[in-house]
C-alpha positions, 0 to 999 in steps of 0.5 A, spaced: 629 391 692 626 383 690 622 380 694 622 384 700 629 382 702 632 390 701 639 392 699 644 388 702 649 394 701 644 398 707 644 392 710 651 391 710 654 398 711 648 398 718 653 392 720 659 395 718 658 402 722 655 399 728 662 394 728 665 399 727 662 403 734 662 398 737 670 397 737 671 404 738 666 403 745 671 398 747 676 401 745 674 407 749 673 402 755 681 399 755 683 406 755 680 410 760 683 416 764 686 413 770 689 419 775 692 419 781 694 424 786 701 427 786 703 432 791 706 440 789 713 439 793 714 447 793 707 449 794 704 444 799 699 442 794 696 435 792 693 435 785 691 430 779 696 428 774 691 423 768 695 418 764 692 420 756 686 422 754 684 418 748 679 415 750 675 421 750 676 421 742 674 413 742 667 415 745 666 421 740 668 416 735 663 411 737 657 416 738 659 419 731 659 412 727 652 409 731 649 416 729 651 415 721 648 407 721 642 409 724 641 415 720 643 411 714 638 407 716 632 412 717 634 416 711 633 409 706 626 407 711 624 414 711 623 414 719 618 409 717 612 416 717 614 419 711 615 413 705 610 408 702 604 406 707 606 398 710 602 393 708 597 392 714 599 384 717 604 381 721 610 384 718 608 391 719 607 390 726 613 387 727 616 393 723 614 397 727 616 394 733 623 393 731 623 401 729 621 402 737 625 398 740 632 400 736 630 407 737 630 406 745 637 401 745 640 407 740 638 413 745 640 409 751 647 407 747 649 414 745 647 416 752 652 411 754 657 413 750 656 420 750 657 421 756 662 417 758 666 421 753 664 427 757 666 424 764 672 422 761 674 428 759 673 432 766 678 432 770 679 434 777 685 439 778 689 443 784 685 440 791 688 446 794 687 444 802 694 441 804 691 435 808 687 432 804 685 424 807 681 422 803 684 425 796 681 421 791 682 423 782 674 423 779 675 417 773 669 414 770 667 409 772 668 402 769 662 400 764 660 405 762 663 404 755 661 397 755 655 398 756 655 403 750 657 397 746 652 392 749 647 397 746 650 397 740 650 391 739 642 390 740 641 397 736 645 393 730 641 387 731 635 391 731 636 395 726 636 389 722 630 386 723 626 393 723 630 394 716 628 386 714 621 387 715 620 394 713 621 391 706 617 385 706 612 390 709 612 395 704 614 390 698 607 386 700 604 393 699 606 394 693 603 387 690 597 387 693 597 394 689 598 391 682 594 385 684 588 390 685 589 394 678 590 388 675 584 386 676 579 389 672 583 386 665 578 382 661 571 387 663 569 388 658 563 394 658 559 390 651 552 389 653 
């Protein structure tokens, strides 16, 4: 890593499982499950019949490669508590407030996408009362997904930013540390 600049394949690996996330977060939102009532003929019953269920497993899917990029990255940066210290300045502060700020849009999208695929899954069945007026099937509502992707989005652009700084904070580390021990060169104890 040169210059505090980072590795561009932990940049890009970031971006490519967030996109990734993202695409799914959308996808899951175009295919929700939608129910509508059919009435049993034989028995008198209304129930739910839902178109399929793969929206579920896109919302899975987008939770699962969100929490890859960001473990990707708090496995490289070391969860920013266990790795190098960070250069006091500007650019450790501002590591540490890309660090908090990814954090809360990442639990928010993983909220979002966990449980929309949770909602999506459930599904009411039988309504066994024979006059049912207001007889609606439980679907998730719109947006949920959406929002999930929204998050990704700000999660991955956060993320670059907190990786981005967190290795200028630690490469200015690392300089002033060579600078201090290359100091002493040229004293000389002759008296």
């Amino acid at each position: 890593m040169g210059e505090g600049k980072g590795s561009t394949l932990v940049h890009l690996l970031a971006v490519a499982l967030c996109l990734v996330a993202f695409g799914f977060a959308i996808a899951a939102e175009r295919r929700r499950s939608i129910g509508t009532v059919v009435k049993d003929e034989p028995s008198n019953a209304t129930y739910c019949k839902y178109n399929s269920d793969v929206a579920t497993g896109y919302g899975v899917g987008g939770f699962l490669f969100l929490l890859s990029s960001e473990s990707l990255l708090m496995g490289v940066t070391k969860c920013m508590c266990f790795g190098r210290p960070l250069a006091p300045g500007g650019d450790r502060a501002w590591s540490i407030i890309y660090f908090v700020s990814s954090w809360l849009t990442f639990l928010i999208a993983e909220a979002c996408l966990l449980a929309g695929a949770t909602r999506n899954a459930y599904h009411t069945k039988y309504r066994e009362m024979i006059y049912a007026q207001n007889f609606s099937c439980e679907t998730l509502r719109k947006g949920v997904f959406i929002a999930g992707a929204v998050f990704v989005v700000a999660t991955m652009i956060l993320n670059v930013y907190y990786y981005m700084y967190f290795t200028k904070a630690t490469a200015t580390q690392s300089a002033s540390k060579t600078n201090r021990s290359g100091s002493n060169v040229g004293m000389t104890g002759y008296a």
